[in-house]
SEKEDREN-511048 format. One record per atom (N, C-alpha, C): x negated, y, z negated. Coordinates in steps of 0.001 Angstrom, whole numbers, padded with zeros to 6 digits, always signed. Atoms other than C-alpha are relative to their C-alpha. Layout:
# SEKEDREN-511048
XYZ...
//
This chain:
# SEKEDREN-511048
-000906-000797-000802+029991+012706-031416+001380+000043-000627-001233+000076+000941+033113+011586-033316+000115+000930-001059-000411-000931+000784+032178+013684-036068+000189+001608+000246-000400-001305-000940+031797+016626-033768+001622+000699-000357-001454-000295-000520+035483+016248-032821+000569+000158-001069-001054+000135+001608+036753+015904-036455-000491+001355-000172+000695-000521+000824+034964+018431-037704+000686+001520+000728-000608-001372-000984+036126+021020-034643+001412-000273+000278-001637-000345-000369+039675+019918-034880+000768+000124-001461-000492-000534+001707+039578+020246-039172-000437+001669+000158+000031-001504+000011+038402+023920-038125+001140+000433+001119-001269-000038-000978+040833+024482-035366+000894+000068-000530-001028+000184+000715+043676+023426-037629+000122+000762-000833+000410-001082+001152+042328+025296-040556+000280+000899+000463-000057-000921-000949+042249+028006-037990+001620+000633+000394-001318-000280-000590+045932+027885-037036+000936-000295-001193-000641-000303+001410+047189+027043-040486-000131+001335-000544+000535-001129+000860+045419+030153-041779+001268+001375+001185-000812-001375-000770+047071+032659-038839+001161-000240+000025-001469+000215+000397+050307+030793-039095+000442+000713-001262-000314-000511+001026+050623+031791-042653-000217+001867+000148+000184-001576+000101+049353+035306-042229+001680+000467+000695-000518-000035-000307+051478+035396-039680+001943+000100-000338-001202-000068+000608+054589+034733-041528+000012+000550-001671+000106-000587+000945+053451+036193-044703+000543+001592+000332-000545-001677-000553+053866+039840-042608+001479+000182-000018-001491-000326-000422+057424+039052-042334+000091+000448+001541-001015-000473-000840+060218+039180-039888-000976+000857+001600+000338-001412-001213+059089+041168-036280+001645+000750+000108-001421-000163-000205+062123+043219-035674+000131+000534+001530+000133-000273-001270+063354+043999-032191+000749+001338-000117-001306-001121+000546+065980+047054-031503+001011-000560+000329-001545+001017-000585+068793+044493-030291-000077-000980-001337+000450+001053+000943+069445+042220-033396+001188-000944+000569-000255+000880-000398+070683+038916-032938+000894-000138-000485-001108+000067+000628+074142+037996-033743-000383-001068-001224-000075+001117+001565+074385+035958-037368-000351-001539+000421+000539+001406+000182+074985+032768-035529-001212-000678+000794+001261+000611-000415+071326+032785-033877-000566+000166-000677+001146+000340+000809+069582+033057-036717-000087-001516-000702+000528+001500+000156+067642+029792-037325-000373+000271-001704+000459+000231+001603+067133+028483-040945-000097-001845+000280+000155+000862+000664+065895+024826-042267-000288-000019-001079+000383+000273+001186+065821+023624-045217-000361-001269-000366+000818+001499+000176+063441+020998-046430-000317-000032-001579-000129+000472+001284+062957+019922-049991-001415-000868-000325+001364+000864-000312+059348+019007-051157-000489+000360-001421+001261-000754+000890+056699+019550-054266-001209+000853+000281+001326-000449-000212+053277+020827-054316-000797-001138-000074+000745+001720+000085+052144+017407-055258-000405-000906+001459+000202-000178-001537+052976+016502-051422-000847+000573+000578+000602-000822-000682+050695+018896-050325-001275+000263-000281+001133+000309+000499+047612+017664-051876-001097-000668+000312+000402+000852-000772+046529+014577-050080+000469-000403+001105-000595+000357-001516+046416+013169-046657+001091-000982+000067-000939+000980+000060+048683+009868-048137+001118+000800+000063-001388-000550+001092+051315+012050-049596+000090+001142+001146-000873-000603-001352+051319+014708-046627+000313-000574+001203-000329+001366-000892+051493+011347-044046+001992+000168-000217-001658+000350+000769+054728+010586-046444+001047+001314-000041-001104-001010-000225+056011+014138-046235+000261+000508+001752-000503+000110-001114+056022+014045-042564+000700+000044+000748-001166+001065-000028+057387+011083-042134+001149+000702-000431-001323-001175+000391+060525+013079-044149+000694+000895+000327-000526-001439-000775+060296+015886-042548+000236-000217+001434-000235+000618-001271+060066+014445-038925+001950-000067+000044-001724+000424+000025+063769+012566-039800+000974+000810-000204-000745-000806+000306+065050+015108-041485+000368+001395+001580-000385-001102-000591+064391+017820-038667+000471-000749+001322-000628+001093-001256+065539+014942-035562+001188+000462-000103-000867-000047+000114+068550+014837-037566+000827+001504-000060-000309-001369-000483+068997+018445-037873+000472+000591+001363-000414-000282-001711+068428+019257-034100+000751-000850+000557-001363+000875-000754+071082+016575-033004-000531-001055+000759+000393+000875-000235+068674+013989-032489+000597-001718-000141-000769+001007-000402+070325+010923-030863-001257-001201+000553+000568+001186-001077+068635+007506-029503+000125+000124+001331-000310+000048-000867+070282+007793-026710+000823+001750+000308-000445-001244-000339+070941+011566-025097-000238+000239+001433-000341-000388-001503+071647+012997-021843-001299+000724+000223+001265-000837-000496+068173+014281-019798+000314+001526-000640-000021-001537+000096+069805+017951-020371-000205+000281-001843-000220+000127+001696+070837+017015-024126-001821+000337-000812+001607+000108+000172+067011+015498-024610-001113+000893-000211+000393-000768+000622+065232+018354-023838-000108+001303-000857-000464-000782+001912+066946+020653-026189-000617+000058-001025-000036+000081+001885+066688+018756-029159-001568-000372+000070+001474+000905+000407+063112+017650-028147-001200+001576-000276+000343-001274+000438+062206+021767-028122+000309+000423-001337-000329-000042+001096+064256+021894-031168-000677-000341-001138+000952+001368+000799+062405+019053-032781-001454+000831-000313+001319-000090-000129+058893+020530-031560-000123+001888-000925-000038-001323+000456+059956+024433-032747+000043-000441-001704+000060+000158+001404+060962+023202-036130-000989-000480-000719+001296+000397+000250+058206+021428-036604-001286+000649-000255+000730-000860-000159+055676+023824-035864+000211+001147-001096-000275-000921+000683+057593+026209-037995-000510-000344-001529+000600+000244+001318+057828+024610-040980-001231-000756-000459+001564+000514+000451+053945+023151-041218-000419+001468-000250+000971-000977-000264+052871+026477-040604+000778+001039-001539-000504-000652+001752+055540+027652-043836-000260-000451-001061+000702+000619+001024+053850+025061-046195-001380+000577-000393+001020-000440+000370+050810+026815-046002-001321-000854-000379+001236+000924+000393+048487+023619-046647-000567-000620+001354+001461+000331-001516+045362+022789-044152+000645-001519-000305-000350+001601-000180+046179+019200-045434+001441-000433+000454-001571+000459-000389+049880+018793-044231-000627+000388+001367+000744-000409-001463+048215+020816-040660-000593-001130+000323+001017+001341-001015+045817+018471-040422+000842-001687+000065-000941+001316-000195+048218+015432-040776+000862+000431+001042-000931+000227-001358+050488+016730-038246-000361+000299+001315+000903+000041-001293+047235+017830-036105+000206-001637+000630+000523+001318-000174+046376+014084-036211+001071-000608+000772-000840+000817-000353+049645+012711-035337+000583+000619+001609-000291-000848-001466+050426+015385-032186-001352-000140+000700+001030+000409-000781+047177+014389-031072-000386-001620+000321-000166+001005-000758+047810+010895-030685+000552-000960-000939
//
């Protein structure tokens, strides 16, 4: 049964890696209201391809990327309930974003694994 679950959450992932990328391969949606300059969102993360090879080494780029995007969104130890969930949407948007801009099933499936428990 265990391998069941692996097996339907390495396709699942695969699954949502693959339409993520399409997805942002199309480019941009545009609306007819554009957003002033200072809501457009950017990160920047700093990585190889080497990273993005194995499950050790996308674990370890994570880990990196996790800290890095905390610290980005204004991630504090200690923050005010209102503060909190902000940066914890912040946290969870960036996140999502950039796995799905790496384009590798193996970085997906490491950050499946870890949002799943």
């Amino acid at each position: 049964m265990k391998t069941t679950t692996s097996k339907t959450r390495l396709i699942a992932t695969l699954t949502m890696a693959a339409a993520f990328t399409a997805g942002f391969a199309m480019g941009p949606a545009t609306a007819q209201t554009s957003l002033p300059q200072l809501l457009k969102f950017e990160f920047k993360f700093h990585y190889t391809d080497a990273e993005l090879g194995d499950l050790n080494s996308a674990q370890k780029l994570l880990t990196r990327l996790e800290r890095e995007v905390f610290e980005h969104c204004g991630g504090e130890r200690a923050m005010r309930p209102d503060r909190k969930h902000a940066t914890m949407r912040c946290i969870d948007q960036t996140m999502q974003t950039s796995i799905a801009k790496f384009g590798s099933p193996v970085v997906a499936q490491a950050y499946q694994s870890r949002t799943d428990g």
